[in-house]
C-alpha positions as CSV (number, residue, x, y, z in Angstrom):
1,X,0.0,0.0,0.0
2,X,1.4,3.4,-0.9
3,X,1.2,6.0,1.7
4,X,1.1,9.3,1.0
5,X,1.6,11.4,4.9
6,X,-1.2,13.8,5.2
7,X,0.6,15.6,8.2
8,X,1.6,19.1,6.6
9,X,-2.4,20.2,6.3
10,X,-2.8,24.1,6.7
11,X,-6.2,23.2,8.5
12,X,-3.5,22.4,11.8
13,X,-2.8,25.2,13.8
14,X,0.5,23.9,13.8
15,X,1.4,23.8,10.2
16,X,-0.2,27.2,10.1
17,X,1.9,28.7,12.6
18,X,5.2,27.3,11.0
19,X,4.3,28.7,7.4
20,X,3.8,32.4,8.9
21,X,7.0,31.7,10.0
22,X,8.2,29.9,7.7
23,X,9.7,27.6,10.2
24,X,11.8,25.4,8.5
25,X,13.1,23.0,11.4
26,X,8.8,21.8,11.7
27,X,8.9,21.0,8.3
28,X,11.8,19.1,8.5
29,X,11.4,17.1,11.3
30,X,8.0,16.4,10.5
31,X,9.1,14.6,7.4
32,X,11.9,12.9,8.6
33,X,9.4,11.2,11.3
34,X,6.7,10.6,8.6
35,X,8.9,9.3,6.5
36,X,10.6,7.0,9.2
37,X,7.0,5.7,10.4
38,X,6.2,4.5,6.8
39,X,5.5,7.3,4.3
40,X,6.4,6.7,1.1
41,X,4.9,10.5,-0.1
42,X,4.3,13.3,1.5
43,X,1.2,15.9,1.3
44,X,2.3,19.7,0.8
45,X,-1.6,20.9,1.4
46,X,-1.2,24.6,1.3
47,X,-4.9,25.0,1.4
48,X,-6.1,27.9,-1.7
49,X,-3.1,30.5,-0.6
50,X,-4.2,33.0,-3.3
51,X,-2.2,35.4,-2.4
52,X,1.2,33.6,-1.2
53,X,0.7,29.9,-2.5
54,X,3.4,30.6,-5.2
55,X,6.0,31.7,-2.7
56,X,4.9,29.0,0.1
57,X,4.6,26.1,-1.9
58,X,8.3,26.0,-3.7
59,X,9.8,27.1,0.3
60,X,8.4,23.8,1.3
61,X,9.5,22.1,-1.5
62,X,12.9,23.6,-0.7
63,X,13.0,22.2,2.7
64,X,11.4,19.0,2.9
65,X,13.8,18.1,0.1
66,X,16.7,18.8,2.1
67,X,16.3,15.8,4.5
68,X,14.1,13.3,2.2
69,X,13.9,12.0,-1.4
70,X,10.1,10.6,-1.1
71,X,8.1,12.1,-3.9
72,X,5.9,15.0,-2.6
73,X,2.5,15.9,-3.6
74,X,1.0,19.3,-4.4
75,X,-2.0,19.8,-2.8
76,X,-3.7,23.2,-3.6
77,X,-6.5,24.6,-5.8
78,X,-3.7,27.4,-6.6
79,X,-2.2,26.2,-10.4
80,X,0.5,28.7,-9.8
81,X,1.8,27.6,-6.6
82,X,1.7,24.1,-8.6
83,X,3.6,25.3,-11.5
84,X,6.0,27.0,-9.2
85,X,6.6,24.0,-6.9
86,X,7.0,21.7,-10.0
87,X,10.5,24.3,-11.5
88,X,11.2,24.2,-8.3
89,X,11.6,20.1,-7.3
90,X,14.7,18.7,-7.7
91,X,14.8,14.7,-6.6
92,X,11.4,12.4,-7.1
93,X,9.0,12.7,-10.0
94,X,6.2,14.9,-7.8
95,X,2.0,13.8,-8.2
96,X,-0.2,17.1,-8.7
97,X,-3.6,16.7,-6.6
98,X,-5.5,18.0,-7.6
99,X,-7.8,18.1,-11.3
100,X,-11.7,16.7,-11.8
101,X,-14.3,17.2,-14.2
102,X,-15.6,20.4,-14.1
103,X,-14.3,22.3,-17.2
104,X,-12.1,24.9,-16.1
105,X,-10.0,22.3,-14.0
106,X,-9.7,19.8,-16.7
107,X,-8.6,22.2,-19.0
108,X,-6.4,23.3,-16.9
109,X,-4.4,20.9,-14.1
110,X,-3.8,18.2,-16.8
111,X,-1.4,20.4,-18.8
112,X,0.6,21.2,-16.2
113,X,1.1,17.7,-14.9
114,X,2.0,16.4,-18.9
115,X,4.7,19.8,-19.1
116,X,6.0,18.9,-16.0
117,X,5.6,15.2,-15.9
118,X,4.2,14.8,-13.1
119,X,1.5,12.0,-12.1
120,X,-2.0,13.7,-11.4
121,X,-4.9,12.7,-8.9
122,X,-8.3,13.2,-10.7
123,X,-11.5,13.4,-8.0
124,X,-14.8,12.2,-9.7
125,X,-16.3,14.9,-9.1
126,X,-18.1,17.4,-12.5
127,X,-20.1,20.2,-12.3
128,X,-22.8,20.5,-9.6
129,X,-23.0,18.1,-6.4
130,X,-20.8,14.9,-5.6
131,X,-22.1,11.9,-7.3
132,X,-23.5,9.5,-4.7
133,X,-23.8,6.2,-6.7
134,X,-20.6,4.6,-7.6
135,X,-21.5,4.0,-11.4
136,X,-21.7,7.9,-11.6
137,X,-18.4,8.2,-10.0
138,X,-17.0,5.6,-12.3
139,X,-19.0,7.4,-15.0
140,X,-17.2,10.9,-15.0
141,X,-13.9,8.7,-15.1
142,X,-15.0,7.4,-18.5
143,X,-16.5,9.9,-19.6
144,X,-14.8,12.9,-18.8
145,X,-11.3,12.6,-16.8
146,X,-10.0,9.7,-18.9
147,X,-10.8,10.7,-22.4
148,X,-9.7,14.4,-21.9
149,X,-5.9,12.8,-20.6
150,X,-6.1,10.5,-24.0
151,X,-7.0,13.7,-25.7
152,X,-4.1,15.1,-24.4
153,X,-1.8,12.4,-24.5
154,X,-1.2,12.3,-20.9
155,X,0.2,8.3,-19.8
156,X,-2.8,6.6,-18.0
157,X,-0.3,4.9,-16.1
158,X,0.0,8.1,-14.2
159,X,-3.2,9.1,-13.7
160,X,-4.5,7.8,-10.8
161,X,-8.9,8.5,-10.1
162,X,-9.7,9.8,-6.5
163,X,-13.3,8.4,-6.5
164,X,-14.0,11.0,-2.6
165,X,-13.9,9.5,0.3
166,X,-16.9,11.2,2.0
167,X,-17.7,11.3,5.9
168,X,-20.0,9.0,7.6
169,X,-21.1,12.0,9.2
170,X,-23.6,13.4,7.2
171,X,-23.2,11.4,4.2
172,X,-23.4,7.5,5.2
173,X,-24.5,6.4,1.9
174,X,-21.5,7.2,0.1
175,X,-19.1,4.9,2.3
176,X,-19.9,1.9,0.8
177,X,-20.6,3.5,-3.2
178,X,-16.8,4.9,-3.0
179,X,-15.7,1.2,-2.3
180,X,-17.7,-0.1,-5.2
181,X,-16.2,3.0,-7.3
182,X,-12.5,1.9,-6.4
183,X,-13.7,-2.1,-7.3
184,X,-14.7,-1.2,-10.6
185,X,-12.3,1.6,-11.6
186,X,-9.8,-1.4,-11.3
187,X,-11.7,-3.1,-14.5
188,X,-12.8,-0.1,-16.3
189,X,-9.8,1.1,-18.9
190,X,-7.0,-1.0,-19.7
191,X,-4.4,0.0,-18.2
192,X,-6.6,0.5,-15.0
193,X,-5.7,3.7,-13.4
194,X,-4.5,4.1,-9.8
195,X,-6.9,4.4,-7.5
196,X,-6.7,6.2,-4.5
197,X,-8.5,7.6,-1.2
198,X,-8.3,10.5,1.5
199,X,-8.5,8.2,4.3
200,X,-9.3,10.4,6.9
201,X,-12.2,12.1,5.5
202,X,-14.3,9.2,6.3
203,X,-14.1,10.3,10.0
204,X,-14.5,14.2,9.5
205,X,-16.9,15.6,11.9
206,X,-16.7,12.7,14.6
207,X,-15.8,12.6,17.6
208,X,-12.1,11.9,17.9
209,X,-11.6,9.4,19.8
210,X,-14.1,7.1,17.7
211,X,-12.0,8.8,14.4
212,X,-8.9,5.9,14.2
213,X,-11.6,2.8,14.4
214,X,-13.1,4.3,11.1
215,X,-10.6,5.0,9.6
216,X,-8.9,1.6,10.1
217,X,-11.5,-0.5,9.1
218,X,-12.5,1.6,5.7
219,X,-8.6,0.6,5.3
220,X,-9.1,-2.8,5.0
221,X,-12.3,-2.8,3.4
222,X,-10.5,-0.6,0.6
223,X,-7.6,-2.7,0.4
224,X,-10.1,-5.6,-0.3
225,X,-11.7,-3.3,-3.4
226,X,-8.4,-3.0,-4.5
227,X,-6.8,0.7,-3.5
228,X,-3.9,1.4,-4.6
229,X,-2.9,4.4,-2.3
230,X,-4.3,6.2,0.5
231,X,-3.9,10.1,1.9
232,X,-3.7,9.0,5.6
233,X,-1.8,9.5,9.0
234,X,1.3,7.1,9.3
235,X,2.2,8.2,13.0
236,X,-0.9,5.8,13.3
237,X,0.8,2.7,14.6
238,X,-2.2,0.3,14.9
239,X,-3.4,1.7,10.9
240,X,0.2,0.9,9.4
241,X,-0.4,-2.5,11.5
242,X,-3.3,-3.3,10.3
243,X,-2.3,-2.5,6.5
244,X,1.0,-4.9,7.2
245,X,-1.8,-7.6,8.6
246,X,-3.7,-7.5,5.6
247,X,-0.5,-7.5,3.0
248,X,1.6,-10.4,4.4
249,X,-1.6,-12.1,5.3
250,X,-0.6,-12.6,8.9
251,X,-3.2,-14.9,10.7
252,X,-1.1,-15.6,13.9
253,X,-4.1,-13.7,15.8
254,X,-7.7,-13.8,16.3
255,X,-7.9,-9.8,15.6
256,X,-5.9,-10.5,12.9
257,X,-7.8,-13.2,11.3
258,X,-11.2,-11.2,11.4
259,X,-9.4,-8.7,9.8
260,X,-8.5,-10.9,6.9
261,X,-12.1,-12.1,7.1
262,X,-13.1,-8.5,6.5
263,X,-10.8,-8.0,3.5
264,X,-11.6,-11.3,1.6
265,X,-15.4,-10.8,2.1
266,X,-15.0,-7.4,0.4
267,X,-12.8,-9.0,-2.3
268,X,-15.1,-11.2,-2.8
269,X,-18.2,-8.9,-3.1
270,X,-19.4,-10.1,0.2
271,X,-20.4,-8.8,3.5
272,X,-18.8,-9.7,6.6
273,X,-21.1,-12.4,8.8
274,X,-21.6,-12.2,12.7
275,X,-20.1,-15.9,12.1
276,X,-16.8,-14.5,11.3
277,X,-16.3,-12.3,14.7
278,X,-16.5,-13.1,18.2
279,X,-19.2,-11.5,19.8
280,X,-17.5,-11.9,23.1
281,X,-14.5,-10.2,22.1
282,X,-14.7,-6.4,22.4
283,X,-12.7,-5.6,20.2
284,X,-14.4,-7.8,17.6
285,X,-17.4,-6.5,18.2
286,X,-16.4,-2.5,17.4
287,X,-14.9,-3.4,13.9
288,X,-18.0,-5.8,13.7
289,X,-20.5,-2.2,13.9
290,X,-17.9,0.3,12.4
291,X,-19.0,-2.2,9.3
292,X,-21.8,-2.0,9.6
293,X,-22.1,1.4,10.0
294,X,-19.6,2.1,7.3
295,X,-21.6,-0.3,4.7
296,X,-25.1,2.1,5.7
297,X,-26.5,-0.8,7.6
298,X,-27.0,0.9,10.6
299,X,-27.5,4.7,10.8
300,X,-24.6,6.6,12.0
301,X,-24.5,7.8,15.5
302,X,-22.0,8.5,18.1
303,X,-23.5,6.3,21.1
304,X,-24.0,3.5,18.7
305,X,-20.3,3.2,17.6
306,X,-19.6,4.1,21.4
307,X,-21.7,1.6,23.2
């Protein structure tokens, strides 16, 4: 599973704080940690930065480079912060995220990924609201993203379809339709593109401490659609466990076993069975309703997941 560090976010006060001044020692620590705990990219989200996105975005370029040779990702709506950052990156091939649909991005984002050569994220996401089905998601990919990049002669190989990972909060009943979106996406073009997830936005507007369950279990359910790559935290030891569980296949425990059982029921276009967990576990039991909860089974609420 490729992990690409979502830790430099200017929604954290933190990574706020050390752009206004322009801290480079944050940066650089930060990445050298992410990077130790199992990053293999790392997230530059500037946010919009109208104003200063073109200065900010190559200064972090700058620095993160200086102690780490993962490729980085640029992560703003600003295409001149982008361009900027890409004449400014010196060591790995960068990934631009990112484009969709809607006209003015599409025209737009692709071309400076193929002058630049970067690999590009694509949301499936066109004029007017999110999609909520995953055929429509899968649809605009056909449609839209895919044939503009063959217009373009942009490589599909690097392309890589972002079919929005929504929160559970407010918008259950795309949880289980972005799984389906990632399942077929992997047989819809040949070569399939990448697929790829913002983990942590399944868990946005829930209470923290029942954030990590969620977002560890959509893991494994993903990685049994077939994800390529996720946006997610890897200073989350028990996530980066659990994604080592499920890739060498590692039975040696009961938790571990059920979360095999959860992957191979998803790969198999299945749903995980009360017979597979043991009810008198605890454990068991919370990944048991975060499924069901995360499939739209049971309606979403905080006491539920809690009790």
């Amino acid at each position: 599973m490729y992990i690409i560090a979502e830790n430099i976010h200017i929604i954290s006060p933190k990574v706020k704080k050390a752009i206004a001044e322009r801290d480079a020692k944050f940066f650089q620590d930060l990445a050298v940690r992410m990077v130790e705990a199992g990053a293999d990219a790392i997230d530059l989200n500037i946010g919009p930065q109208k104003r200063h996105g073109h200065e900010i975005l190559p200064w972090l370029v700058k620095v993160v480079e200086e102690v780490t040779d993962v490729p980085l990702v640029f992560d703003t709506t600003n295409l001149a912060a982008i361009e900027a950052a890409c004449e400014t990156v010196t060591k790995a091939r960068p990934i631009i995220n990112s484009t969709d649909a809607r006209a003015e991005r599409l025209e737009s984002v692709p071309a400076v990924a193929k002058k630049f050569n970067t690999r590009l994220i694509a949301l499936t996401m066109a004029e007017g609201m999110i999609p909520v089905g995953a055929d429509e998601r899968v649809g605009i990919a056909l449609e839209k993203i895919i044939p503009h990049m063959l217009e373009i002669d942009f490589p599909i190989e690097d392309l890589i379809i972002d079919p929005l990972v929504l929160t559970v909060s407010g918008t259950q009943e795309y949880c289980p339709e972005c799984i389906e979106a990632v399942r077929t996406l992997k047989f819809a073009w040949d070569p399939p593109p990448l697929t790829n997830g913002g983990l942590s936005n399944v868990s946005n507007s829930v209470p923290n401490e029942l954030r990590p369950l969620l977002n560890r279990t959509y893991m494994v359910m993903l990685m049994g659609a077939g994800v390529d790559m996720v946006i997610a935290d890897p200073f989350d030891k028990k996530l980066m466990e659990w994604i080592r569980v499920v890739e060498e296949r590692d039975d040696s425990t009961a938790l571990n076993r059920l979360l095999l059982k959860l992957h191979d029921r998803v790969a198999a276009m299945e749903e995980l069975q009360p017979s597979d967990v043991d009810m008198s576990d605890p454990e068991q039991v919370e990944i048991w309703k975060t499924v069901q909860v995360l499939l739209n089974k049971v309606i979403y609420t905080d006491s539920y997941l809690r009790l």
